[in-house]
Structures are given as structure tokens and as C-alpha cells.
Backbone as numpy.savetxt, mean C-alpha at the origin, in Angstrom:
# Nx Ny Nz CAx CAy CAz Cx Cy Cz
17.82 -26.50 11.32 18.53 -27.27 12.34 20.00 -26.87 12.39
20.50 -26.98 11.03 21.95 -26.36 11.01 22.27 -24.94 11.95
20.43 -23.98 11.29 21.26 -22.35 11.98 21.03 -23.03 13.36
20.75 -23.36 13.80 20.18 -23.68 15.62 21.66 -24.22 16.13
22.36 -24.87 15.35 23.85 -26.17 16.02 24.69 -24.51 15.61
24.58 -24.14 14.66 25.46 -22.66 14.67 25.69 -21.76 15.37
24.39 -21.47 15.93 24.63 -20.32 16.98 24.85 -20.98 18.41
24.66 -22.65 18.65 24.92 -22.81 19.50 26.56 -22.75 19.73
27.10 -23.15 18.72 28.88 -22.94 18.39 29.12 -21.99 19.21
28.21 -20.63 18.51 28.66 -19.18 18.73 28.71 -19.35 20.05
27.53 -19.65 20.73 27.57 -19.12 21.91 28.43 -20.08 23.16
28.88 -21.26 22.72 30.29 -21.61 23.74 30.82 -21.33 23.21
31.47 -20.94 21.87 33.18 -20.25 21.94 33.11 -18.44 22.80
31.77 -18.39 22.61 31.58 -16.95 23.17 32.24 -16.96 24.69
30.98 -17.70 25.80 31.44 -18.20 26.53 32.59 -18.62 27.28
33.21 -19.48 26.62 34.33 -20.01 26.62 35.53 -18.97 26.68
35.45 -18.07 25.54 36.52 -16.81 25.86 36.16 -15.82 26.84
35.00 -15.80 27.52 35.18 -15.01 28.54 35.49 -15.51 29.56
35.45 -16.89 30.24 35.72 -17.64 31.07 37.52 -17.64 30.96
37.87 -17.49 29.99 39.20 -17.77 29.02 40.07 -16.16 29.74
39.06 -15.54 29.60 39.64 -14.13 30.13 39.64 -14.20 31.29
38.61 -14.27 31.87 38.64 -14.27 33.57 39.41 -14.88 34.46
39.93 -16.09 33.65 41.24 -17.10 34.48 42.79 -16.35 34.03
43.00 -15.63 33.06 44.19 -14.84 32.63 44.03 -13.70 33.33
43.22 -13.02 33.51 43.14 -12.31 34.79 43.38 -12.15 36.17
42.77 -13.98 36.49 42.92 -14.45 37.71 44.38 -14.61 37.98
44.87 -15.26 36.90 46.20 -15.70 37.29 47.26 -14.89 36.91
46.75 -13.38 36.48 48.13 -12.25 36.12 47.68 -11.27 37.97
46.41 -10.98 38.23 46.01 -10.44 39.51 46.54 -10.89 40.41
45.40 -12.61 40.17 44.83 -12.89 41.78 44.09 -12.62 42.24
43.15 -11.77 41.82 41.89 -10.91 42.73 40.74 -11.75 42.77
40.21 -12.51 43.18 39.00 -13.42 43.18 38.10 -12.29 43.50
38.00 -11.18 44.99 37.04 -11.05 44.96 37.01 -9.89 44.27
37.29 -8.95 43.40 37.47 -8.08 41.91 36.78 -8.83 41.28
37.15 -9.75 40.77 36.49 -10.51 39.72 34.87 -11.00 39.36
35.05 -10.96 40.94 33.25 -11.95 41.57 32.92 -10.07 41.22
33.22 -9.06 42.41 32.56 -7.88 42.14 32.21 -7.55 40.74
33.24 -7.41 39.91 32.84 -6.70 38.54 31.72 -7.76 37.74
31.78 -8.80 37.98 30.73 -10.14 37.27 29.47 -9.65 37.62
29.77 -9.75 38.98 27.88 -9.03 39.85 27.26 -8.18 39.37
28.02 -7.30 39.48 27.97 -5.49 39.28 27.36 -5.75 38.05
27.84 -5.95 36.36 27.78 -6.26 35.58 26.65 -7.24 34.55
26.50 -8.03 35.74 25.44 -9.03 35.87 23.94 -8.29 36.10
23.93 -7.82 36.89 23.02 -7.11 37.69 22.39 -5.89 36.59
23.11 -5.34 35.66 22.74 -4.18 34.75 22.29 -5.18 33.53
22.63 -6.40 33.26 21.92 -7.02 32.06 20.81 -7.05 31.57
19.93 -7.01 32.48 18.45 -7.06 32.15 18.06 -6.08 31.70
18.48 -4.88 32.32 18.50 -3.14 31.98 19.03 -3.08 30.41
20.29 -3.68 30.19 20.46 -3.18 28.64 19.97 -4.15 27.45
19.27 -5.45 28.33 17.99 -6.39 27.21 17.30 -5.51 27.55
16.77 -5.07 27.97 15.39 -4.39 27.79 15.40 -2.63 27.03
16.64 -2.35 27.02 16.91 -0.66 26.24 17.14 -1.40 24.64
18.30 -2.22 25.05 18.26 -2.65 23.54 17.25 -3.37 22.47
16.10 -4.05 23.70 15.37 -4.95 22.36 14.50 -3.55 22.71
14.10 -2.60 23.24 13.31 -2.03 22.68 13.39 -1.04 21.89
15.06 -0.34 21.75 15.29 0.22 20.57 15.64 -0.39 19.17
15.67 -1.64 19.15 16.39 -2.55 18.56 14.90 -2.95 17.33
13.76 -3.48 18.56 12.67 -3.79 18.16 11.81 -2.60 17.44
12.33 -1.47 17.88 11.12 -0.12 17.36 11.93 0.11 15.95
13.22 0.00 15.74 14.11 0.29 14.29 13.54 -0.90 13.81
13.46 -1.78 14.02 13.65 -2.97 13.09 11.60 -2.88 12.50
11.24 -2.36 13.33 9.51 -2.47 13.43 9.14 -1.01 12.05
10.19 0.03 12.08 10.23 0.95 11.58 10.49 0.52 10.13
11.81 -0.24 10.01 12.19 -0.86 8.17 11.36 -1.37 7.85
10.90 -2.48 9.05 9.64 -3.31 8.32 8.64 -3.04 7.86
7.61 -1.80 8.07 6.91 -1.21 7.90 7.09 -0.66 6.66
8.66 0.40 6.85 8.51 0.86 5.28 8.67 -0.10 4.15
9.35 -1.41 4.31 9.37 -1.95 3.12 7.92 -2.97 3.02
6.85 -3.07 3.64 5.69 -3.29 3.34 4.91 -2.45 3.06
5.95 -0.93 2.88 4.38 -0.09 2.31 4.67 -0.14 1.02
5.91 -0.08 0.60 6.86 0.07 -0.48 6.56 -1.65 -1.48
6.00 -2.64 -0.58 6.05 -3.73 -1.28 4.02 -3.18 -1.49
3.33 -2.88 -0.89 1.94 -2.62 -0.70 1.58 -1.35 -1.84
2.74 -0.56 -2.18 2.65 0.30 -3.28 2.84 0.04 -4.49
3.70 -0.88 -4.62 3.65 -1.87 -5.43 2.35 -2.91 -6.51
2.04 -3.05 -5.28 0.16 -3.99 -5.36 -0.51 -2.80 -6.03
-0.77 -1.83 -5.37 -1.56 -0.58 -5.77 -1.10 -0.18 -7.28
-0.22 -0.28 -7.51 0.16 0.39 -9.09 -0.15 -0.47 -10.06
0.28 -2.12 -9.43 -0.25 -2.88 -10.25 -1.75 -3.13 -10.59
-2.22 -2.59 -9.55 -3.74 -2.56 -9.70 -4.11 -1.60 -10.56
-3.71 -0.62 -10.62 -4.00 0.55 -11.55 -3.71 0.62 -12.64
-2.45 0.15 -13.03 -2.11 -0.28 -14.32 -3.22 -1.53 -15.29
-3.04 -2.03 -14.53 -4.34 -3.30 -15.23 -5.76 -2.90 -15.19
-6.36 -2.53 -13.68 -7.79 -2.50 -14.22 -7.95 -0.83 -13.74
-8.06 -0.35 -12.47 -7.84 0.95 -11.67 -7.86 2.28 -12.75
-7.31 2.81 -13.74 -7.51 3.51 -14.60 -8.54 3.63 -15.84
-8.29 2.29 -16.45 -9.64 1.89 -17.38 -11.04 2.11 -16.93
-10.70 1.35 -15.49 -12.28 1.58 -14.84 -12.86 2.88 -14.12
-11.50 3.36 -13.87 -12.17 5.03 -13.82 -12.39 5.69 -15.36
-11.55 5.23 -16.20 -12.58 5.97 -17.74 -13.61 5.57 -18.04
-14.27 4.38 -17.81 -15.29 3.99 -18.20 -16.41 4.74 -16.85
-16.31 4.80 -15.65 -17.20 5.39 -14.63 -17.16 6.77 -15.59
-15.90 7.62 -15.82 -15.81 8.50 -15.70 -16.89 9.03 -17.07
-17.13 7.95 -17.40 -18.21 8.87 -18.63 -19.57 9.56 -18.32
-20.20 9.04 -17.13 -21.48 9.21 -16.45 -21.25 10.17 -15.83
-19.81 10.81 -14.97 -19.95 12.06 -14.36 -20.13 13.33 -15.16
-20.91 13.69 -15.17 -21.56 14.96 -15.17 -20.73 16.32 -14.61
-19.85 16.40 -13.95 -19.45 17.02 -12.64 -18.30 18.01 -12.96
-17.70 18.68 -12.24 -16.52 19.07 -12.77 -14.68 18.33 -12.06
-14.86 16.63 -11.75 -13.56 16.55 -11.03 -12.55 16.07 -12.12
-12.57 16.78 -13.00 -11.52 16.63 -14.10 -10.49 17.79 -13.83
-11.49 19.15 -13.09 -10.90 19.98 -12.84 -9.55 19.84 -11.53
-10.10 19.31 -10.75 -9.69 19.10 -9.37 -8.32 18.11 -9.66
-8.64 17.12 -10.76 -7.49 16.49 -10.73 -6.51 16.56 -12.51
-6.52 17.45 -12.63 -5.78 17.97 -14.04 -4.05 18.01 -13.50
-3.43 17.18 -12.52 -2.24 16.91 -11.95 -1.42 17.24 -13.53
0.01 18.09 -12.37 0.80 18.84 -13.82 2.30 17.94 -13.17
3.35 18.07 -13.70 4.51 17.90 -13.12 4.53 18.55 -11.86
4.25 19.96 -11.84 4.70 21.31 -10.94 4.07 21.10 -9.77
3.16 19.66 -9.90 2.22 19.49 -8.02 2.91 19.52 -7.09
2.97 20.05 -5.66 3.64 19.67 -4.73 2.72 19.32 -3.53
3.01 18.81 -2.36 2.67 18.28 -1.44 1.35 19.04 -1.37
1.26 20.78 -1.05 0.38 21.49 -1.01 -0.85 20.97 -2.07
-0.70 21.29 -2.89 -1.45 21.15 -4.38 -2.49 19.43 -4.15
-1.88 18.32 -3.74 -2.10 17.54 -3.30 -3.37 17.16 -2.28
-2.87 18.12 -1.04 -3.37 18.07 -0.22 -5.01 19.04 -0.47
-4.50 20.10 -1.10 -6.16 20.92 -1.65 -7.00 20.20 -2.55
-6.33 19.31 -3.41 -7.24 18.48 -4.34 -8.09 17.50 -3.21
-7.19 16.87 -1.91 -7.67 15.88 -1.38 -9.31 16.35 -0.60
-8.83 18.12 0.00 -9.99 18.53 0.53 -11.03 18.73 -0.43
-11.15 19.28 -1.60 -12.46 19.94 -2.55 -12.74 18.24 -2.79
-12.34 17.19 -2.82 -12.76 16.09 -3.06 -13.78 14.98 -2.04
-12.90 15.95 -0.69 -14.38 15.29 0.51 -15.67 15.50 0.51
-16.02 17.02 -0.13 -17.00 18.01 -0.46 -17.89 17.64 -1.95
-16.71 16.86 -2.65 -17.62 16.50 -4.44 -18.43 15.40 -4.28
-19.51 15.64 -5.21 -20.92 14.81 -5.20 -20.37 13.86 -6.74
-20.22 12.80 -5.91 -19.78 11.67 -6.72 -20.93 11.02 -7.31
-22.11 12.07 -8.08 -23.37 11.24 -8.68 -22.91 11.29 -10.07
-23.44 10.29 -10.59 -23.11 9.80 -12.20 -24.63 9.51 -13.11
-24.42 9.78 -14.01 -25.37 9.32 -14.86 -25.65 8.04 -15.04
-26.34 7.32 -14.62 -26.23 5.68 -14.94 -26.89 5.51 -16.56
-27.23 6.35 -17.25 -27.38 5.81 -18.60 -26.26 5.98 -19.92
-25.34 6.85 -19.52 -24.04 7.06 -20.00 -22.88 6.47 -19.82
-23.22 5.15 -18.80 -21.95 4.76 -18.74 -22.31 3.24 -19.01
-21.55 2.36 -20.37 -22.00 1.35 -20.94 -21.79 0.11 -19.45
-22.74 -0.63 -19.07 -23.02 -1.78 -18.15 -22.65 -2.68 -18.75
-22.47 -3.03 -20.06 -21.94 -4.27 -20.77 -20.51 -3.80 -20.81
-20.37 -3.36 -20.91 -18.37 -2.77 -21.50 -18.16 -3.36 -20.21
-18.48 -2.45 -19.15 -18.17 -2.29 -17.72 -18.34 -3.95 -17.08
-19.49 -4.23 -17.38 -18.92 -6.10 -16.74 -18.41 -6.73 -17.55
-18.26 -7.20 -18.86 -17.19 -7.58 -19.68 -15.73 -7.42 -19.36
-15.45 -6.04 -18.58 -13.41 -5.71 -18.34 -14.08 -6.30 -16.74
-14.73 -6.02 -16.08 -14.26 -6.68 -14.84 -14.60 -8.39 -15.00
-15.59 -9.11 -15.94 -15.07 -10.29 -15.83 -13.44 -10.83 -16.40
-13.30 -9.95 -17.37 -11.94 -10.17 -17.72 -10.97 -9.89 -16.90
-10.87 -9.25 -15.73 -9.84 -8.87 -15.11 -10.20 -9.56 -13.43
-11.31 -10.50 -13.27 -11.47 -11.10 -12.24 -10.31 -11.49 -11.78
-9.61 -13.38 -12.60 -8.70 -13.64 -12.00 -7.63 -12.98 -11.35
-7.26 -11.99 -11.96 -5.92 -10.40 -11.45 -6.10 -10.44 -10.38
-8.00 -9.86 -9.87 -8.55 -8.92 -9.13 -8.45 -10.33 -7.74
-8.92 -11.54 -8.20 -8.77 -12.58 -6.96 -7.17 -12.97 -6.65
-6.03 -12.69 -6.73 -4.87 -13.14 -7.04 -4.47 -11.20 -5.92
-4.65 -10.72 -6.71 -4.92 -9.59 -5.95 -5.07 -9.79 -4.15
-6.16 -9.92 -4.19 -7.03 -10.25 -2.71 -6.48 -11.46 -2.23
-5.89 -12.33 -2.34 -5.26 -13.61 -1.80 -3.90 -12.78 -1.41
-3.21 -11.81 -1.72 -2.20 -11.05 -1.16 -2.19 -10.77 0.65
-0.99 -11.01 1.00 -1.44 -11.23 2.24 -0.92 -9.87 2.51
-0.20 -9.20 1.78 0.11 -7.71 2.60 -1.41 -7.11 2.98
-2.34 -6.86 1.84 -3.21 -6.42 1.92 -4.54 -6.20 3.12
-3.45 -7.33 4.56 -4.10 -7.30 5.59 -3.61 -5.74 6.02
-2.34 -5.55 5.49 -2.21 -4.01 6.43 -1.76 -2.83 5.34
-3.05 -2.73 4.71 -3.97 -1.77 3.96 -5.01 -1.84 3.50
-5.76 -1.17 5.07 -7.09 -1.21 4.79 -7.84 -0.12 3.63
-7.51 0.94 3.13 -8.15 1.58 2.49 -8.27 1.02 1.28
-7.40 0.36 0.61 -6.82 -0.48 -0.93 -7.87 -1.93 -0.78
-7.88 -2.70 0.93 -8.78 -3.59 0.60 -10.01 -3.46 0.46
-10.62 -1.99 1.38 -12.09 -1.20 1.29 -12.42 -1.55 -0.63
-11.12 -0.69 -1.56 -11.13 -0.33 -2.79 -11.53 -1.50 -3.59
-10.66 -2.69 -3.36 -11.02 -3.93 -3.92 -12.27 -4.77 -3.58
-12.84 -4.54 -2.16 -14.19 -5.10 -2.19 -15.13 -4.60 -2.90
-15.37 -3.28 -2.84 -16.10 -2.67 -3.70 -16.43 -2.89 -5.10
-15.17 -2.78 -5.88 -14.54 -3.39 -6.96 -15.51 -4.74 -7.79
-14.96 -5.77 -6.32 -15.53 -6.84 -6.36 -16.98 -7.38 -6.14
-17.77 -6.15 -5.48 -19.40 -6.26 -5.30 -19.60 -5.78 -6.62
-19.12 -4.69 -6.96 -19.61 -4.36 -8.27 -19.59 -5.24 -9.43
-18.53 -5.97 -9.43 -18.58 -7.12 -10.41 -19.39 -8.06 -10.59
-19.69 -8.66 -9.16 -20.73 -9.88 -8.47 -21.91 -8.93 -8.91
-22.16 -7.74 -8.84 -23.40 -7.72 -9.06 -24.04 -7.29 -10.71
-22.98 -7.24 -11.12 -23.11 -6.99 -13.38 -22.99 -8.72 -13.26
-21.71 -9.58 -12.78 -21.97 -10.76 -13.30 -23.55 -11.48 -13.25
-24.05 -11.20 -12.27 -25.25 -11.98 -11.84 -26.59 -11.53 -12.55
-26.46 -10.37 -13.66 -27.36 -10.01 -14.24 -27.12 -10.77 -15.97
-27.75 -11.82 -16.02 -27.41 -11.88 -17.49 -27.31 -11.08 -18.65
-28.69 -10.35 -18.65 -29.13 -9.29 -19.63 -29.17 -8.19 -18.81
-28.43 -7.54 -19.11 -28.78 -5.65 -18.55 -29.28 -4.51 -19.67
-30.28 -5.30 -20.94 -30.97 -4.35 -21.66 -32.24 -4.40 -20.79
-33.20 -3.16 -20.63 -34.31 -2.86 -20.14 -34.23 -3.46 -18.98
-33.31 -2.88 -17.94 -33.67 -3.30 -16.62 -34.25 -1.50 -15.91
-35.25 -2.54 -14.61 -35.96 -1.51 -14.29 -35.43 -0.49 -13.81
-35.86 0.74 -13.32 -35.35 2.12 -12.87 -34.88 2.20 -11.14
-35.16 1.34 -10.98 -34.92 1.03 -9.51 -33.82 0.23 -9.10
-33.92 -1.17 -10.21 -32.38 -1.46 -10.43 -31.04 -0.63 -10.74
-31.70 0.32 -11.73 -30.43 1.00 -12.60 -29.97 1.63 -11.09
-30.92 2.02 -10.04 -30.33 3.06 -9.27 -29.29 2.44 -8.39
-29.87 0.59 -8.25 -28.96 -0.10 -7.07 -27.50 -0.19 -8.01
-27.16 -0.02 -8.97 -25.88 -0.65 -9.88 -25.34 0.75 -9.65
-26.04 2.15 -9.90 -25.77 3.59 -9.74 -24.87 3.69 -8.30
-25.23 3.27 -7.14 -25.16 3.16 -5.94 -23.79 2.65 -5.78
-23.71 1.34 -6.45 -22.30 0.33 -6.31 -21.54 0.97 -6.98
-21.45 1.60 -8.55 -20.52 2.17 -9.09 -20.01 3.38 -8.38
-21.04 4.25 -7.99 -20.74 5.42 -6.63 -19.27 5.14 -6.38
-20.23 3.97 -5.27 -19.06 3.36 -4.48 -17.66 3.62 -4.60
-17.86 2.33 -5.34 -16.35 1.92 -6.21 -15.77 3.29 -6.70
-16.51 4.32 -7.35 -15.88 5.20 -8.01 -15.23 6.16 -6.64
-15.23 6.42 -5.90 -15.20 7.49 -4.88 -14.12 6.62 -4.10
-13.99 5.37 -3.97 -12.60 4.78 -3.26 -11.99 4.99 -3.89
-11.92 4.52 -5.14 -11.07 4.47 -6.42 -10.17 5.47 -6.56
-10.89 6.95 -6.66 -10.20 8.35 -7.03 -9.35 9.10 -5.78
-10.11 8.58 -4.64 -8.96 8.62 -3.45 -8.13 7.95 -3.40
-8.29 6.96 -3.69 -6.78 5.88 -3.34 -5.69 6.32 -4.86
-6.33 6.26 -5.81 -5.84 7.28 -7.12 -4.76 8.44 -6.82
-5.49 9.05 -6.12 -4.75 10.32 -5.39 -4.00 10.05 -4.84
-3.93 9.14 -3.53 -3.41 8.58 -2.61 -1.72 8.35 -3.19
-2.24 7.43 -4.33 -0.77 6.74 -4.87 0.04 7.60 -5.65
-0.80 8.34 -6.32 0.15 9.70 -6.99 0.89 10.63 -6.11
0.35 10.85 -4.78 1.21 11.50 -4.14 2.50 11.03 -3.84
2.06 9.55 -3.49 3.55 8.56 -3.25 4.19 8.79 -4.17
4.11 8.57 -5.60 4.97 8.43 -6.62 5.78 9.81 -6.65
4.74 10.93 -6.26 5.42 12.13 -6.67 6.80 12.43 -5.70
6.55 11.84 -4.38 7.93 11.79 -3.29 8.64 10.50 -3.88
8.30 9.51 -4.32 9.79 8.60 -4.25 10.08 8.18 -5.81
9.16 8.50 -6.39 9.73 7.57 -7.81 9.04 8.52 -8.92
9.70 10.01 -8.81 9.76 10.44 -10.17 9.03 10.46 -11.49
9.73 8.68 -12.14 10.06 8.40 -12.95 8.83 7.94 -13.49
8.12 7.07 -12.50 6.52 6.59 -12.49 5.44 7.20 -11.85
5.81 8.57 -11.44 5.21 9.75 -11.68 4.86 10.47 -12.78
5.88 10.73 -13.60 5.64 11.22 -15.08 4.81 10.12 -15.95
4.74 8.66 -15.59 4.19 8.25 -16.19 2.64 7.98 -16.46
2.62 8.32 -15.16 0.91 7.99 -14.50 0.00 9.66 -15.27
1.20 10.17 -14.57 0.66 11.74 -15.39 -0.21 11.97 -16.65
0.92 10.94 -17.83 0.74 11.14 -18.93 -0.66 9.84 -19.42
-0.77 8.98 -18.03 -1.84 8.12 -18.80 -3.13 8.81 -17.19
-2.79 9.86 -17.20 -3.72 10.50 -16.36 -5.57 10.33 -16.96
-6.45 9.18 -16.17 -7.99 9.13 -16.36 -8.97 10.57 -16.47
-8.18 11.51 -15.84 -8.58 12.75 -15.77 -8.85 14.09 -16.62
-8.16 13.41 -17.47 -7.59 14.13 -18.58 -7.97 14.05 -19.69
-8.14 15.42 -20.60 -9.38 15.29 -21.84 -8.68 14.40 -23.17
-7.49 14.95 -23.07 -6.51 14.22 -23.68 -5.17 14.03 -23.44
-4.94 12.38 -23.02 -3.05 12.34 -22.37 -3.00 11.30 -23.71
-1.58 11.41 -23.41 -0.64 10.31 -24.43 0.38 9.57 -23.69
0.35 8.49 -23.90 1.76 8.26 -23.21 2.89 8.14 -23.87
2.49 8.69 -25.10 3.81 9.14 -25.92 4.42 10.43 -25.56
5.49 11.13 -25.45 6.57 12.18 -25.47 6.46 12.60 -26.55
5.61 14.21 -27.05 5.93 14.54 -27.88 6.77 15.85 -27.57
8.09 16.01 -28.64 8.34 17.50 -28.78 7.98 18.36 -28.67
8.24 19.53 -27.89 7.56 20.89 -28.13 8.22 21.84 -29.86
């Protein structure tokens, strides 16, 4: 209520001094009809520069906003990765069979290029896994533990404008719903193992794109949590996130 009585201030003292001008004018001239002309004239182009200005005005302001919701939305993503997003690609990653350890062995020295070739040989990789190598109890045990995160997560309202990250988290989240709902997963049948095979797929193949996805970001704006991701790289036969000496 206050800003509303404020700008109304603004806008009669605004007012007010141009009216303020136009009579010091009047009465150093005299020119009434000067005055009426240049008002008209003047008048008449207003609509023209509301409409240049809110629409350059509106496309900059539409432009910050954007970047600082990707920048707040990159954010979400790291935190996701940090907590569950990495773990749960080591634990998938035991069932692949495959060679995308190769594809993503990310060094400091990546650049945009390097990036972009990992992204293509990765449209082309057969994201099949062993479903008897990769423990189903471990694997629903960390996602019941990391539910609440994962719903706290999804109640995020940026997440309306990033769709690939919310694709990542539903998935995520079927996969969970569907280990929670199995009490016992010793001796389940071969037909089951294939539907849980199917969901982990899933999940695993958003996962390592959006994976990618965010490392590229890091590698253009933040360095610092670039080197870090590096060193706790899922990909990798052995990382540390310790700094050792050469």
C-alpha cells in the first residue's frame, strides 16, 4: 500500500513540474500556440516509444530472468547430484557391461568440442545392464533414504521450466515406487527382473545425459566445481576427491 501512495507522490510532483515548466515558458514567451504544438506533436509519438521501450525493456528484462533461473535451476541439478545423482549412477553403473566409462573419462583439458562428441557416441550407446549385478536391495534402501530430498526436490517450482531434469526425477521416482512396493526382491521371477531392468534403463540413460549436461555448464562458468565433479567423477575406475601431489 505504501509502494502504491509512493509512486503516486512520484507521479504528481512529476506532473506538477512539467506543468511548472510550461507556465515559465508561457510567461518568459507567450507562445500558447508553440506550446499546444510541441505537447501534440510530442503527445502523439508516446505510444510509439511505450511500445519500443516496453518491448526492448521487456525482452532484456525476460533475458536476466531467464539466466538467473537457469543459474538458480543449476543449482537444483548439482544439488541433486551431489546427494543422490552420482551414487546412483555407481550403483547402476555396476550392471553395465559396456564400454561408457570410455566415452566419459572427462579430463580438465575438455572443451566445448570434446563435450559435444561424447554427447553424440552417447545417442548411439546401448544402455543394457545386467540386472543380476546390480544389488536391488542397496539400490531401494539409498532411494528410500533419499526420498524426502527427492520430494522437496519436485515441490520446486523452478523445475516447471526444466523439463529434461523433471523427465530425470520422474523416472528416478518410478523407479523407487517400484523397489518400494516389492517387499522381498530375493527370487523374483525373470520377467519381473526384466520390468525393474527396463526402469533402471530408464533412469540410467536420463541420468548420464543430464550428467553431461551439467558438466558442461560447470566447465563454462564455475571452474572451481568443475574440478570437483571431475575428481568425484561416477565414471571413473578410480577418482579421489582428495588432491594428491605429483
Amino acid at each position: 500500500m505504501e509502494d502504491k501512495r509512493y509512486i503516486a507522490i512520484i507521479g504528481i510532483v512529476l506532473v506538477s513540474l512539467s506543468i511548472f515548466i510550461y507556465v515559465v515558458h508561457y510567461l518568459i514567451f507567450g507562445k500558447v500556440e508553440y506550446i499546444l504544438s510541441y505537447f501534440l506533436l510530442h503527445l502523439a509519438f508516446v505510444p510509439i516509444e511505450v511500445l519500443l521501450v516496453s518491448l526492448i525493456i521487456e525482452e532484456i528484462l525476460e533475458h536476466r530472468e531467464k539466466i538467473k533461473m537457469l543459474e538458480k535451476l543449476n543449482m537444483v541439478v548439482g544439488s541433486f547430484f551431489n546427494s543422490v545423482g552420482e551414487d546412483l549412477l555407481r550403483m547402476i553403473l555396476k550392471g553395465d557391461e559396456g564400454n561408457i566409462k570410455e566415452y566419459l573419462n572427462i579430463s580438465q583439458d575438455w572443451d566445448k568440442k570434446d563435450f559435444e562428441k561424447a554427447k553424440e557416441l552417447l545417442k548411439e550407446y546401448d544402455y543394457d545392464i545386467n540386472i543380476e549385478k546390480v544389488d536391488l536391495k542397496a539400490l531401494k534402501d539409498f532411494l528410500e533414504e533419499k526420498r524426502e530430498f527427492l520430494l522437496r526436490l519436485m515441490e520446486n517450482p523452478l523445475l516447471l521450466e526444466h523439463e529434461k531434469f523433471t523427465e530425470v526425477l520422474m523416472a528416478v521416482f518410478h523407479l523407487a515406487d517400484e523397489l518400494h512396493r516389492r517387499k522381498n526382491l530375493d527370487n523374483l521371477p525373470k520377467s519381473d527382473l526384466e520390468h525393474l531392468k527396463n526402469d533402471i534403463i530408464r533412469a540410467y540413460k536420463l541420468l548420464v545425459v543430464q550428467w553431461l549436461d551439467y558438466l558442461t555448464h560447470l566447465k563454462e562458468k564455475y571452474p572451481y566445481l568443475y574440478s570437483l565433479c571431475l575428481r568425484s567423477n561416477p565414471f571413473r575406475e578410480e577418482n579421489s576427491i582428495v588432491i594428491e601431489s605429483n
